[in-house]
C-alpha positions, 0 to 999 in steps of 0.5 A: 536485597541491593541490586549488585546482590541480585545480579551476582545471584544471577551471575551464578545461575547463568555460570551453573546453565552454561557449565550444564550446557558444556558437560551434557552437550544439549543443544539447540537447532539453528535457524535454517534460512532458504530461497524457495523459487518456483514457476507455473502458468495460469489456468484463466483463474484468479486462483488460489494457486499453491506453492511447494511449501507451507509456513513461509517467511511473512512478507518475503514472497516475490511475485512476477507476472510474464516478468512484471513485478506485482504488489501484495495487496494490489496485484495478489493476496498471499497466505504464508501459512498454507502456501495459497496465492490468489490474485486480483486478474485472471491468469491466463494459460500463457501467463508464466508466474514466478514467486521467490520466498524464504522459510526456516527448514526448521518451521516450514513443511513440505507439501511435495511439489506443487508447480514446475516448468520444464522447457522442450524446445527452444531456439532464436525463433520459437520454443515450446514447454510442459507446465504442470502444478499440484493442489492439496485435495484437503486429505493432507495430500498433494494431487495433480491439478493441471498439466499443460503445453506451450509453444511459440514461433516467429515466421518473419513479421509473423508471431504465434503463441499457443497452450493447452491445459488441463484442469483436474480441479474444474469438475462439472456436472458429469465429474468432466475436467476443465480443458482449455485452449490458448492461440494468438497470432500477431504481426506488428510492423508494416502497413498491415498490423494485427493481433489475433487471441482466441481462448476458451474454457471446455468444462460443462456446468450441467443443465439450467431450466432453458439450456442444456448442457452449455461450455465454460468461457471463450474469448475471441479478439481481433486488432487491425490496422491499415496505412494505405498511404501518409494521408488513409489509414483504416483501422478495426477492433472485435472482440467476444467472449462468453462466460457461463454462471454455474449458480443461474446457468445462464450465459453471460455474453459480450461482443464490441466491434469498432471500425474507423477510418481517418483521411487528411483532406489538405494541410489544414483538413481532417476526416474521421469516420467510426462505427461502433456496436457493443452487445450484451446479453444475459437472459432478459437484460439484453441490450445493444448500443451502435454509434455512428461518427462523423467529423470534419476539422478545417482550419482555414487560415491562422485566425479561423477554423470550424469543425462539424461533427454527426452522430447517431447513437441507438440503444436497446434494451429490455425490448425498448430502443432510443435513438438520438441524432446529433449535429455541432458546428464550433466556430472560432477566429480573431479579426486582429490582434485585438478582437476575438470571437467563437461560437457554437451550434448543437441540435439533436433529436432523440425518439423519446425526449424530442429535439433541443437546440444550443447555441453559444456566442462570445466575442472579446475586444480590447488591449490589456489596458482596457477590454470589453466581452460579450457572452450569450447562450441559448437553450431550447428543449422539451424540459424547458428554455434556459438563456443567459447574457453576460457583459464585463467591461475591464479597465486596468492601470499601474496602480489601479483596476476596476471592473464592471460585470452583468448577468442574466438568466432566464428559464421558462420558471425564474429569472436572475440578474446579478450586477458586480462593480470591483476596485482594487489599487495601491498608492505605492508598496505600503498600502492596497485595497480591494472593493467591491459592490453587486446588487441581485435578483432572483424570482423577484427577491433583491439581495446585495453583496458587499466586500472591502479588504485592506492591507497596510504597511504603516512602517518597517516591521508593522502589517496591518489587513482588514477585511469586510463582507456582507451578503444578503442575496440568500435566504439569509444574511451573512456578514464577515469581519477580519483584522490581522496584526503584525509587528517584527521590529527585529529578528529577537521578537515578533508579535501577531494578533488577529480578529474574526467575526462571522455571522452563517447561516448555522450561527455565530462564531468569534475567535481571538488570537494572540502569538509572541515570540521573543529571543533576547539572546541567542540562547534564550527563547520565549514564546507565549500564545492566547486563544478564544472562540466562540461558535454555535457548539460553546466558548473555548480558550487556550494559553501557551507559555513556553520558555528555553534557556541554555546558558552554556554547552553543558546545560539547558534548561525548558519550561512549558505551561499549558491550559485550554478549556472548551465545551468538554472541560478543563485541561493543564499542564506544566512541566519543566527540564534541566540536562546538565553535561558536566563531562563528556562521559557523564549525563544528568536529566531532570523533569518535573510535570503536571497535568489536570483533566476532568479525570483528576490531576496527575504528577510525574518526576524522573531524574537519569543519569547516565555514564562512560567510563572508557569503550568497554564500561557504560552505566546508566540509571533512572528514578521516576516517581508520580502520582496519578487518580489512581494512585502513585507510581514508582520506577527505578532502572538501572543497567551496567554493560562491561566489555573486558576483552574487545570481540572475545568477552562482554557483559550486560546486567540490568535492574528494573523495579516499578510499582503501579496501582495495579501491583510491583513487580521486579526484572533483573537481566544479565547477559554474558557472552565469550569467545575463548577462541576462534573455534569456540563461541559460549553465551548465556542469558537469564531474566528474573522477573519477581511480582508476576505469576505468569512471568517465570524466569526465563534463561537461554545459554548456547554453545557454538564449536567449529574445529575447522572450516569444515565442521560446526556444531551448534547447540542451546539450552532453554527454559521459558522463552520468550517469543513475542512478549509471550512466556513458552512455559516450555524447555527446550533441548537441541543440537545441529552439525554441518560438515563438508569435505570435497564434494561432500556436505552433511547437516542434521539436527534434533529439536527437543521440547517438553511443555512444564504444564502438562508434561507434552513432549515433541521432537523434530529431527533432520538429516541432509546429505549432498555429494557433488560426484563431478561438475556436472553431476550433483545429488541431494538427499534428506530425512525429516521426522517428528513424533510428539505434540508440543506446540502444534508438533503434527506426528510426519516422516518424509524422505525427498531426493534430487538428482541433477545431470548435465551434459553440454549445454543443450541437454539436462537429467534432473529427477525429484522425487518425494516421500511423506506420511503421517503418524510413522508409528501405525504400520503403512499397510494400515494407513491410507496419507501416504504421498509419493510424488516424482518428476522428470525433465528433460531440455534440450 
């Protein structure tokens, strides 16, 4: 059969679905897109906090923590499914989340409400609120999981913050609920500044082995700041928390107090003093750090300053303590312009390891033409004496620089001595190099170190570098070689070669490289590349020769060759295309490939044409054919798309056949829609797919009709969609109506579903009414059910209504209530998964 018969077979099919459609009116809902907005406090947890709705958008959630937007991944974790949000931080009971999401009426179902915020009170100096949420107790229903209050206020510099909330989903050991309190004060301008947070968790855990009944958490800080005047300023910072372990009952404890003060003493004088203790405890790892902090910065003049600093550090730990005692002192000048110094002295005492001295000095003198420096530190300690001296003399020209180095490094086991002489010029711009010489030292074996690099440029267009290097001051020696190459005598063609050569300690390596690229004419290119290798895991090659030509506009024309081998085999490959644009409404392409592996060699050919007649005619075709290790492999594709009437009729039929090894299979589409009149909207799809047995065909037809602007009615009809490259071996039967006039809006619909496997039936219904009685009075009602058990249908019957008030600006009715159950064929006095829930706010 020749693919114009086939797609005239399925032409009649579509005509006959659609003429089906037309006669019975069956069909199917459309998808229902809504924002869901909700708000909540934390209850000092990481979660998981749920949201009103489950099956939910992927990836449209919002989330704002006390207006700051948070990253999925990073700040949260969602799960669209069940509605669950769990975050990476603790949400503290004054922390306002806000999430915004999208889901389909149709898919996502209601789990009753599960979080709100009503505000009481609130003017230009403070406010209070009622939060409250609800959680699934994993019976299918929705129960009360915290309720809690806030409030706010601004008494001049002052601020206050405070809440209250109980958690119903805390339990203890005695079923005792989790309270929790919240306060903070703060003041944040003046010479006096300070912030105040107190937080505490009440739930009890039970009783551990050593403790009797102990609380949940509790957080105490504390920031202040005085400025007594631009010269004092006196700052401290507490902070304190305990948090119990309800698996080891024990209590985790953390206390941190700072204290410092800063004085200017003079223009040029500073004076710093901090003490700082940090507490833990945890049952028998204890353990407590003090610092203590002195420091004194004094610059005397441009050219010299010092600073002295006095620390005492002690820790505690497991019953043993250690204190160390530290003085610096840090020197730094300049006699003139041309001599500098610095130095520093540190000596310390610790109650375990003893004492330890440092001492360092450098001193630099010279121009930029000539400069000597001078290095020297000392080390003494209880693990050993390290010292070093270290002298380098530089001399530097237009064309000429050296260098000359010396160091040295005692310790109480080795010495080591190390001495560099580096030279590096350059006559003029076409030639420099660079050397170097150094001789070592080390537990008595001597090593030398030797570098030469140079680079030329012979003549316009040609670069020359060499590079040398042998070190034998390690266990073993290493040499380097290195030569690069390059020629460009003009724009059209350029050549570079390169050698290396290495000698390392894990072996031998080699490498070559050749690269020329030559464009005789702007449209011509050739380019062609050579590599070898060698190295401790085997030899490598590979060759690249590619070519392009395009003798006009309307054709190209590319060929390529590559083949590499290495330590795992042999790989090839050529390939060559042509594309020809003879007309501006036609296209032809060619190419022709092969490739060989270990695996065996393969081959592939594809031509494709493709052609325009006008706007509303496009066709294109395509033949390929190949062989491969398995066996050869066909394709032939082709695809007609015909608009006769611009926005009002179009249609799309395409052919696809292709044969593998592993099998052929068929594939013939065709696509029709139309728009008779602005009221009426008709289109049709069906897919044939012959080869495969779990490829059925596939046809989908749908009808929309709006009268007027007030009514539209909107159905399908569909046989083995197709959802995520996967077949539904199911029909599927729907219809929606929307309708509003004045203040009235009405939508409903059905979903009709029947599995061909095994005869399961499933349906889902809606109705949605809303009346708007005055601007400042709205209601909003519905009815949802499902019976049957296609596709994860779950038998559900819910009613849900809003009423919404408003009086002026300051005063606010709304009452939402909700109704669901499960399974409406068994009678209600038989059945404990009802779920009523009912809210009522009230802002002034």
């Amino acid at each position: 059969m020749g693919m114009v018969e086939i797609m005239n077979a399925k032409a009649k099919r579509i005509v006959l679905a659609i003429t089906a459609l037309l006669v019975t009116a069956v069909p199917f809902a459309c998808a229902d897109i809504k924002i869901g907005r909700e708000r909540f406090f934390g209850h000092n947890a990481r979660g998981p906090y749920s949201i009103a709705r489950r099956n939910v958008e992927t990836y449209s959630e919002s989330i704002t923590r006390n207006g700051l937007r948070l990253t999925r991944g990073k700040d949260f974790t969602f799960d669209p499914a069940t509605g669950m949000i769990a975050f990476e931080d603790s949400i503290k009971f004054s922390d306002v989340i806000d999430i915004e999401y999208r889901y389909d009426s149709a898919r996502s179902s209601e789990a009753g409400p599960s979080s709100g915020l009503f505000t009481l009170l609130s003017s230009g100096t403070g406010g209070a609120g009622l939060a409250y949420s609800f959680r699934g107790n994993g019976k299918g229903e929705q129960e009360l999981a915290t309720i809690g209050f806030n409030s706010q206020a601004k008494f001049g510099l002052m601020s206050l913050t405070s809440s209250m909330t109980l958690d119903k989903t805390v339990k203890g050991a005695k079923g005792s609920e989790a309270q929790n309190m919240a306060f903070a004060a703060s003041r944040d301008t003046g010479p006096l500044q300070f912030k105040f947070d107190y937080a505490k968790v009440g739930s009890k855990f039970g009783q551990a082995d050593a403790l009797k009944l102990v609380k949940g958490s509790e957080n105490l800080g504390f920031t202040g700041k005085y400025t007594a005047n631009s010269r004092l300023s006196f700052s401290a910072t507490s902070t304190k928390s305990e948090t119990p372990d309800a698996k080891t009952k024990v209590v985790k404890a953390l206390s941190q107090t700072t204290t410092a003060m800063n004085l200017q003493l003079n223009p040029g004088g500073k004076f710093m003093a901090m003490h700082e203790v940090k507490t833990e405890a945890q049952g028998a790892n204890a353990s407590k750090t003090s610092l203590t902090r002195m420091q004194l910065d004094q610059k005397f003049n441009a050219a010299m300053s010092a600073s002295l600093i006095q620390e005492t550090l002690t820790t505690e730990k497991n019953k043993a303590s250690e204190t160390v005692k530290a003085t610096k002192l840090a020197l730094s000048g300049s006699g003139n312009g041309s001599f500098r110094y610095e130095g520093t002295m540190s000596m310390s005492d610790s109650s375990k390891s003893g004492k330890a001295r440092d001492a360092a000095i450098k001193m630099s003198q010279g121009t930029d033409a000539l400069r000597a420096t001078l290095a020297m530190t000392d080390r003494h300690a209880d693990s050993g004496d390290v010292a070093t001296q270290a002298f380098k003399l530089e001399s530097a020209g237009k064309t000429l620089k050296w260098a000359a180095a010396f160091n040295n490094e005692r310790t109480s086991k080795n010495t080591k001595q190390m001495s560099l002489v580096s030279m590096e010029g350059g006559t003029n711009d076409r030639l420099r190099f660079n050397t170097a010489y150094g001789m070592s030292r080390n537990a008595g074996k001597a090593g030398n170190l030797m570098k030469l690099a140079f680079t030329s440029k012979a003549f316009t267009g040609m670069n020359l570098a060499a590079q040398y290097s042998r070190d034998t001051t390690g266990a073993k020696e290493l040499i380097a070689n290195k030569v690069n190459v390059g020629y460009e005598p003009n724009k059209g063609f350029k050549l570079i070669a390169g050698y290396t050569e290495d000698a390392t300690e894990k072996g031998y390596k080699e490498a070559t490289n050749i690269n020329l690229e030559a464009k005789p004419a702007d449209n011509m290119k050739l380019v062609a590349s050579m590599n070898t290798k060698v190295d401790e895991k085997g030899e490598g090659s590979a060759q690249t020769v590619a070519f392009e030509a395009k003798p006009t506009e309307a054709i190209r024309v590319a060929a390529s060759m590559n083949q590499k081998e290495d330590e795992k085999g042999q790989l090839a490959t050529q390939g060559i295309t042509v594309e020809a644009k003879p007309a501006k409404t036609l296209q032809v392409a060619a190419a022709y490939g092969t490739s060989e592996d270990k695996t065996g060699e393969s081959q592939d050919t594809k031509v494709s044409v493709a052609a325009t007649g006008s706007n509303a005619l496009k066709l294109t075709a395509s033949v390929a054919s190949g062989t491969t290790p398995a066996g050869p492999t066909s394709a032939t594709e082709a695809a007609v798309s015909v608009i006769p009437i611009k926005d009002r009729m179009s249609f799309t039929g395409s052919f696809r056949q292709e044969s593998k090894p592993t099998g052929a299979v068929e594939v013939s589409t065709i696509q029709a829609d139309l728009k008779p009149s602005s009221a009426l909207a008709v289109s049709g799809y069906l897919q044939s797919r012959d080869g495969t047995v779990d490829h059925p065909d596939t046809v989908n037809a749908q009808v929309t009709l709006g009268s007027t602007n007030a009514l539209k009615v909107v159905g399908t009809y569909s046989e083995n969609p197709e959802e995520k490259n996967v077949i539904l071996p199911i029909v599927r039967q729907g219809l929606a109506l929307q309708t509003s006039f004045s203040g009235l809006t009405f939508s409903g619909g059905y979903l009709r579903e029947t599995n061909s496997k095994d005869n399961s039936e499933g349906m889902k219904a809606e109705v949605k009414l809303g009346i708007k009685f005055s601007p400042t009075q709205t209601f909003e009602g519905g009815y949802q059910q499902t019976v049957g058990a296609v596709r994860g249908f779950k038998p559900m019957l819910a009613y849900n209504m809003k009423y919404n008030h408003t009086m002026g600006d300051r005063f606010k009715l709304s009452v939402d209530a909700n109704v669901s159950r499960l399974d409406p064929s068994v009678p209600i006095d038989k059945r404990n998964d009802v779920k009523a829930t009912a809210n009522l706010g009230i802002a002034f």
